[in-house]
Each structure stands twice: as C-alpha cells, then as structure tokens.
N, C-alpha and C positions, 0 to 999 in steps of 0.2 A: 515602477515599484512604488508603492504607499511607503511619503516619507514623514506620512504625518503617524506612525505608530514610531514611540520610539525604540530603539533596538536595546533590550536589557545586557549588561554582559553577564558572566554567570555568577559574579558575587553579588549582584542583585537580584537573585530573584530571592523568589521567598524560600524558605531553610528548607520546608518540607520538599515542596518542588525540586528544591537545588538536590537532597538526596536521594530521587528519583531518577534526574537525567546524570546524574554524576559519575556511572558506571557506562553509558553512550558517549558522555563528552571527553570520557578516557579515551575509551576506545577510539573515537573520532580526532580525538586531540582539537578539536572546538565545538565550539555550542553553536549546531544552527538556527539561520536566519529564523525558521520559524517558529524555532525556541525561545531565540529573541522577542518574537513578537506575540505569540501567546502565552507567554509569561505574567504578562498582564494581568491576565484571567491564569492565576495559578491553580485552583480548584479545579476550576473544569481544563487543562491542561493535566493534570496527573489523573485525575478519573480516565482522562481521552488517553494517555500512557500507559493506565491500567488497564484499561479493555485492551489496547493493542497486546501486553502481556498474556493478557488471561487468552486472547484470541490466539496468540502464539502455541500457549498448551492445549487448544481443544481443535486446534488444525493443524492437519500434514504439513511441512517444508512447502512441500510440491503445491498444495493447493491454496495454502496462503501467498505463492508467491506470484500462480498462475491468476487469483481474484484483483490483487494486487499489481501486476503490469495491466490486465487488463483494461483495470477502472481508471489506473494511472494515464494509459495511450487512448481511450476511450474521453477521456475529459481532459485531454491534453495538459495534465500534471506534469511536465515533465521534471521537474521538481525529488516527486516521485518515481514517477520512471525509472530515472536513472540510477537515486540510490539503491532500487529494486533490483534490475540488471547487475550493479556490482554485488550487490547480496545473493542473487540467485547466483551466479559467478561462485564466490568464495562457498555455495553451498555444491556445487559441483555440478551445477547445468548447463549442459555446453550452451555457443554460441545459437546454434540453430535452434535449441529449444527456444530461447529466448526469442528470437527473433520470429520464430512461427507463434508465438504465445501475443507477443508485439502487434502480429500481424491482423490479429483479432479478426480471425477466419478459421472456424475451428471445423468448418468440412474439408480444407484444404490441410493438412497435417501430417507429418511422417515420426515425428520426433514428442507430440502428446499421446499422451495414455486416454484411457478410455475416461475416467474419473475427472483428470484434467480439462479434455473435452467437456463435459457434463458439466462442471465447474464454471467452465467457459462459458458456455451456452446460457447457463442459467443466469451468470454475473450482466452479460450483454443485454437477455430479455429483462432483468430486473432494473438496468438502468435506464434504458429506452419509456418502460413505462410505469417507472416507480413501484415497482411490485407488482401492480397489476396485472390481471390474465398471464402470468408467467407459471400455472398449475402444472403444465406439461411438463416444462423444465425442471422444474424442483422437483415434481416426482422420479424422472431421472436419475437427477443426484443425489435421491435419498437413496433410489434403487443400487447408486454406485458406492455410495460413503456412508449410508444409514441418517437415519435422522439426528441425529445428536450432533454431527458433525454437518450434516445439510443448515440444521440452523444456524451453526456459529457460521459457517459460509454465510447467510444472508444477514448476520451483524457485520461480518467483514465487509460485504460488498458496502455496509452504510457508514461504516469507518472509515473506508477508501476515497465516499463521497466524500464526508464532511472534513479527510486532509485538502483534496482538491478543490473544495470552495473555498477555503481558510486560502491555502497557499496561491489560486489564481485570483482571488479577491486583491489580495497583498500584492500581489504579480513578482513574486519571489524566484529570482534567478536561482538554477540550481547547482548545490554547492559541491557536484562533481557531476562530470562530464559521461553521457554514454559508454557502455563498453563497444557500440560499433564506430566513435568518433577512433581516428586515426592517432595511432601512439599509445591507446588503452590497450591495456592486457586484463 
C-alpha cells in the first residue's frame, strides 16, 4: 500500500466533499481508505461521486452491479469486488448469481438474464480493447436495454476502470471481506 498519500480522516476533508460522502460514511460507520486518499483531490473526487450517483439513476440494480463485479474481477479490484458482492447481496442476488457474474463467463450461465449477459459481453470486449471493435457487442446491448441506457453502461464500464487504477495504483486492502470468504453471510 502507497504510504506516501496521506490518509485524511473525515473532518478533514473539504466541507463540500465531506457533505457528499457523509450520508456513505453513516451508513458504513467509517470513511474509506479511498476516501482517505482522494480526498486530496476533492473536486474531482465529488464529480467521480456524482457520476457514480447519476449512473445509479440511469442503470438497472442488476446491470450496474453485473458491469460493476465484472470490471472489479476483470482488473483484479478486489477492493471493489467485494463491496460489490456485499451490495449485490443486500440487493437480493443470491450467491450463484454472484458467483457466475465473478466468473466472467457469460456463455457458461444459469442464473444471468439475457440483458445481463449482453452487459457482460459488451463490459469484457470494451475492456480488453479499450472500446475498440466492440460494435457487435454494444449493438446487443442496445438491442437488449435500448440505447440510453447502453450508453450509461459504457460510462459505467470507464468508472469502474478509473476506481481500479485509483485503488490498485494505491494497493488498497479491502475494507470488507468477500461474501464467499467463510463466516460471511
């Protein structure tokens, strides 16, 4: 872990920032590590908040969470991941979805939908080659969720990147454990 960022705690950050994450760090009952560290950059830490918000209302549950473990086990975020898993969890997706979503094999599937698949598909060719020749795919997922919501998918899949470079640049242990590690419910 980068111990040369230093870790803010939450009465320092800046005000605007701080009532931002301040309805998260309730809910969470602490401020994470990587709140701590791009805090720094407060600006573009609440913009990177706000998109994740706006991206919340112009995406399904299902398909923010399926872009979202994807890019997470795909760039080895686990970081990410995990808080994923527990959210997908308290949003009511059993274990196996999870785990086939994890498994980032969307021909191999019992427990994805057809949309989620397509989601998949499209999130895996857009990360592989940066958007490139991924046309077949995204016509897919427009054919499956329409375009409106095909686009916020490919801002999602470039939020997802830029937590996982942020967070494995940092090499930021994560601040809850798997729901397949033993003793998690």
């Amino acid at each position: 872990m980068s111990d040369r960022i230093p870790r803010l705690q939450f009465e320092e950050l800046e005000a605007g920032l701080a009532e931002v994450l301040r309805p998260r760090v309730e809910r969470l009952g602490y401020l994470g590590e990587l709140f701590q560290c791009a805090g720094h950059a407060p600006k573009v830490l609440q913009n990177f908040m706000q998109m994740t918000e706006e991206l919340k209302q112009a995406v399904p549950d299902n398909l923010t969470e399926t872009v979202a473990l994807t890019i997470a086990t795909s760039t080895e975020n686990i970081y990410e991941r995990n808080q994923h898993e527990r959210l997908s969890r308290r949003l009511g997706y059993s274990l196996e979805w999870i785990a086939e979503v994890n498994a980032c094999d969307p021909e191999e599937t019992l427990h994805m939908s057809d949309d989620e698949i397509a989601a998949q598909k499209y999130a895996l060719a857009a990360i592989k080659t940066f958007g490139n020749d991924v046309a077949q795919e995204f016509d897919v997922l427009i054919d499956e969720v329409g375009h409106a919501v095909a686009v916020a998918l490919a801002m999602a899949v470039g939020r997802c990147i830029t937590h996982a470079i942020t967070v494995n640049t940092l090499e930021l242990a994560p601040p809850a454990p798997s729901v397949f590690e033993k003793d998690v419910v």
